[in-house]
N, C-alpha and C positions, 0 to 999 in steps of 0.2 A: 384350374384352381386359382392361379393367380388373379383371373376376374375379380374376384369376389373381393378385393382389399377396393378396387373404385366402388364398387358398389357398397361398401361399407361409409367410405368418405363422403358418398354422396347422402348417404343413408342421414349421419351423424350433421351435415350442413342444413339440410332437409328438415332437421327438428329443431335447429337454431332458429330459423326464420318465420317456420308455418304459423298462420297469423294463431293467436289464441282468442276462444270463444267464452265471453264471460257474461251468463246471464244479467238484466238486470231488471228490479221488480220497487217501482216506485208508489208512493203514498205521501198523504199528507196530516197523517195522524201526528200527535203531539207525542214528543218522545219516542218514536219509534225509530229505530238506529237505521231502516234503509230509506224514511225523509231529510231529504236535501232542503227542505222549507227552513224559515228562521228555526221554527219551534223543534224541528226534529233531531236525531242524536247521529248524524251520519259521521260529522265530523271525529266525536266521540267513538263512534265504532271503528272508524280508522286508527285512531291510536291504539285503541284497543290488540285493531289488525296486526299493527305493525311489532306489538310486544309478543303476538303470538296466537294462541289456536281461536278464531271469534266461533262462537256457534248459537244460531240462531234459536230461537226459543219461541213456537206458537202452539204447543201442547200444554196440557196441564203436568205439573211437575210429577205425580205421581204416574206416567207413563212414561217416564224417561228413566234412564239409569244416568244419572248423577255423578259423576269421577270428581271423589273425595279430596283431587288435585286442585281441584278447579274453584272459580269463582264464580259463584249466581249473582249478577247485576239487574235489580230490580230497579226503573227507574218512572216515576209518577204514576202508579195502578191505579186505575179507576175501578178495576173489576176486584170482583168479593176472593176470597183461600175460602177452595173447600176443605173441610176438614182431613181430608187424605191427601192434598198438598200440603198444608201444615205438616202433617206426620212423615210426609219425604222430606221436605228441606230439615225435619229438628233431624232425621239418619241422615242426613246428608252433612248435616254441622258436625252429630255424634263422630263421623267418622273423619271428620279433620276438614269440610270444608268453609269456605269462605261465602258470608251472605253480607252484598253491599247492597240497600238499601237506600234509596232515595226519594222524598216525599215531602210533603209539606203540611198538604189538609184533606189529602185523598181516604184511599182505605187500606196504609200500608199497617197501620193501627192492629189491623184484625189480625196481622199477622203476626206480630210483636206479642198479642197478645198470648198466640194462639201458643207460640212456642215459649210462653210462663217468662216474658222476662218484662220486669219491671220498668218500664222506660215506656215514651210515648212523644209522636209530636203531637202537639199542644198547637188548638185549635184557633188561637188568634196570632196574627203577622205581629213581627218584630219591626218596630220603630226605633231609628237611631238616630243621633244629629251627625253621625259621619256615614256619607254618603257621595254616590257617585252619579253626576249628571242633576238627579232628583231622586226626593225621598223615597220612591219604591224602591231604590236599588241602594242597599245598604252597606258598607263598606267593612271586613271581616277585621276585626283589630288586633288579632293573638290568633296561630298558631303555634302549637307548643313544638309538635315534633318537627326536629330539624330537616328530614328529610320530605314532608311535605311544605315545609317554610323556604324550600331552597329554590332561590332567585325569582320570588312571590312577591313584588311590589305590593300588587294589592289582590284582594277573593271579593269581586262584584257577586253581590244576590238580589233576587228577585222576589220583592213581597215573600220573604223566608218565615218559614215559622221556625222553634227553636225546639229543641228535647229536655223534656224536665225525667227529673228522678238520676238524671247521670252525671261523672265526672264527663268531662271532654279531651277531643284535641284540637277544636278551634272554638273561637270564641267572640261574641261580639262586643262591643266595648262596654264598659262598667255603666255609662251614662243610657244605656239602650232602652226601652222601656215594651214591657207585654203584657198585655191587660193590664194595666194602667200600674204597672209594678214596675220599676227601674232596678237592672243589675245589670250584669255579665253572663250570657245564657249560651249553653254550647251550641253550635254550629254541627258538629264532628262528634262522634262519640263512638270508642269501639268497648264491649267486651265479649270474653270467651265466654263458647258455648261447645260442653264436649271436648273433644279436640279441637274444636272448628273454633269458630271467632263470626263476630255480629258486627256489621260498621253500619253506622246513621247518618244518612245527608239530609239536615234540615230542607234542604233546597233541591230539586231536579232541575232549575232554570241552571243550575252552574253549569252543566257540559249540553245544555243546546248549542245548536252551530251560531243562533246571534251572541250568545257571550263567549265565543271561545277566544276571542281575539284577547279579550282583556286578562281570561282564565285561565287560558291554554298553559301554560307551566304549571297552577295547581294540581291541572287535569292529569295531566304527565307526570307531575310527581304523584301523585294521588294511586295511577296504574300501575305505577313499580312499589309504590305503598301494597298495595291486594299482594304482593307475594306470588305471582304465579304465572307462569305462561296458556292458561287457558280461561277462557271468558266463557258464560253461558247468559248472553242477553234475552230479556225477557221482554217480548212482546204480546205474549200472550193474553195480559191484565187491561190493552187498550182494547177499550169498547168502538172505538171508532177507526179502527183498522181499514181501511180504505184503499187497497190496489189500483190506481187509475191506468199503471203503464207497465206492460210486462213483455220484454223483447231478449234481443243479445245485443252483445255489440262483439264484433271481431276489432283485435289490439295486434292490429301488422308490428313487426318486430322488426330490430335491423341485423345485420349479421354483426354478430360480436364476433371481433375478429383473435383475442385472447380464445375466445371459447375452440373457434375455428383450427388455431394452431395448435390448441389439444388435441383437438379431432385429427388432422394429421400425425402428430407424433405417436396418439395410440394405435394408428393405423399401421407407421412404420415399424411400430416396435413388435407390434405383432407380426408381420412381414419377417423382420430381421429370426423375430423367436421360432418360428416356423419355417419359414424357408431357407434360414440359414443353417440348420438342423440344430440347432439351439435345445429344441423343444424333445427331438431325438437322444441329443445326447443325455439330457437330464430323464428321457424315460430309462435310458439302459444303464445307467448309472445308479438309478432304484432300484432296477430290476438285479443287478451283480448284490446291492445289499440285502435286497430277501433271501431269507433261508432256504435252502435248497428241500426240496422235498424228498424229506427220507422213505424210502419203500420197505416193506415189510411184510411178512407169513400175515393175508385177510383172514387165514382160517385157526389160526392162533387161538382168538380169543375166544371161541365158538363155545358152549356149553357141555358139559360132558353126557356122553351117551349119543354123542350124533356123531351121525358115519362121515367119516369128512371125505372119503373117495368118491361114495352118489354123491356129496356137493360140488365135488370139483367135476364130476361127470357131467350133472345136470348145468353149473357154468359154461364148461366147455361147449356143450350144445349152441346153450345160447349166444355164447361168442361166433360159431361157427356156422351158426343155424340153421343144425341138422342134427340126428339124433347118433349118425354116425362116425361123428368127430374127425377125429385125424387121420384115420385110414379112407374116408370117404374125400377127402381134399388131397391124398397124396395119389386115390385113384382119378380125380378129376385132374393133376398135373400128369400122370402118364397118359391121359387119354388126349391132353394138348400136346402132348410130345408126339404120340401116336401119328395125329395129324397133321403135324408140321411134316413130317418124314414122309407122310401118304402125298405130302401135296407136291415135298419137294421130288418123289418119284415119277410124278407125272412129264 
């Protein structure tokens, strides 16, 4: 028995170290969370990772079950909502979840539409005189909410368009101008839908991997903003979906040695629980507090009008199994006495 404590330690070392096997499946679609290109969302998907469940999205939403938990991040669709997607994301908001939306001049419209809410991005880029590098890249001026304002120097955009028909929570500067109209036009814009909630990013350029350097904290506060530990990224809407590379990579591991001396100690402990009769004394120590089991007349509770001596006859048999019960087992011990005495006369 005592083998089996190395074989456990070995066991437990054994799955510290063995390399792990992680697929990996490359593209160079725009916005699609597993391109590593400028234009793609890989870097984004990793924060995502690290706040909690990512789940990849290349079905139409009305084949999925949706957890009302969770957050659908829509990020530059090119492709059309069919009308039975439409009708899962509005039960999917109905029931309390979260739809982040991201867009500029694509076809996220049809779906803003679809689910009756008044708001839209608005088909001409936003011009500002505050800007980064040059003027395509427009520099965000206001943030309202403090927790996505928090340690935000600056929110680089890219050829953004803006959402009319909404309040905001970010916003570009008063001097901005869209179609040849100068104001302060949101950026950011959330409201409730259902239980659920709707959030609008004028811009998808904000969480590609070439702006995250500048971004990266809106991006982050922006993920703890959604409320949630599960993401459901949507890749389904890019028309140019493009697999060039699809392999594994094995991630050799080193031996943590913290891990390593739990592995021992649970090994010993179990040793000491067991073999030290530990585990013994706590069975028989159970076993003294169960109630003892009280015996009792089985034919007590029998119905009336039943012969209770054929039941104890026909018992008997079956205990003895034989129809001649106790006189037939008291002749089978005289017949072993018999020939003990025959054998010892010989």
């Amino acid at each position: 028995m005592r083998y089996v404590y190395p074989l456990l330690i070995f066991a437990g070392i054994f799955l510290l170290i063995v390399p792990t096997v992680v697929p990996v499946l490359k593209t160079s679609a725009d916005f699609c969370m597993l391109s590593t290109n400028w234009n793609g969302c890989s870097q984004f998907a990793k924060v995502l990772a690290e706040r909690g469940n990512l789940v990849w999205i290349m079905n139409p939403y009305n084949t999925l079950d949706l957890d009302e938990k969770g957050v659908l991040i829509v990020v530059g669709p090119d492709v059309d909502f069919s009308s039975l997607e439409i009708k899962a994301v509005s039960n999917f908001l109905n029931r309390g979840g979260t739809l982040l939306l991201a867009d500029d001049f694509g076809t996220a419209n049809t779906l803003i539409a679809g689910l009756e809410i008044d708001w839209k991005f608005y088909d001409r880029p936003l011009g500002d005189i505050f800007y980064d590098k040059r003027a395509d890249f427009p520099v965000v001026a206001r943030i309202e909410d403090p927790g996505l304002a928090y340690n935000v120097e600056k929110l680089v955009l890219n050829v953004p368009s803006v959402i009319t028909g909404s309040e905001g929570e970010a916003f570009s500067s008063k001097v901005s101008v869209v179609g040849g109209k100068r104001g302060s036009y949101p950026i950011m814009a959330e409201t409730s839908y259902g239980e659920g909630r709707v959030i609008l990013l004028s811009d998808p350029d904000i969480v590609i991997n070439d702006m995250m350097t500048e971004n990266r904290n809106f991006v982050e506060n922006l993920v703890a903003y959604l409320g949630s530990d599960l993401f459901y990224f949507d890749d389904a809407h890019h028309p140019d979906f493009n697999p060039y590379l699809i392999t594994t990579v094995y991630v050799h591991r080193e031996l943590d040695r913290e891990k390593a001396f739990m592995v021992f100690t649970f090994v010993a402990a179990l040793l000491l629980f067991i073999e030290g009769g530990i585990a013994g004394i706590i069975v028989r120590a159970i076993g003294r507090l169960m109630p003892a089991h009280r015996g009792g007349d089985i034919y007590e509770d029998l119905p009336e009008g039943i012969d209770i001596k054929t039941i104890k006859r026909i018992v008997n048999e079956i205990q003895t199994g034989t129809k001649f019960g106790d006189s037939y087992e008291q002749g089978r011990k005289g017949k072993g006495i018999y020939r003990a005495a025959k054998r010892g006369s010989q």
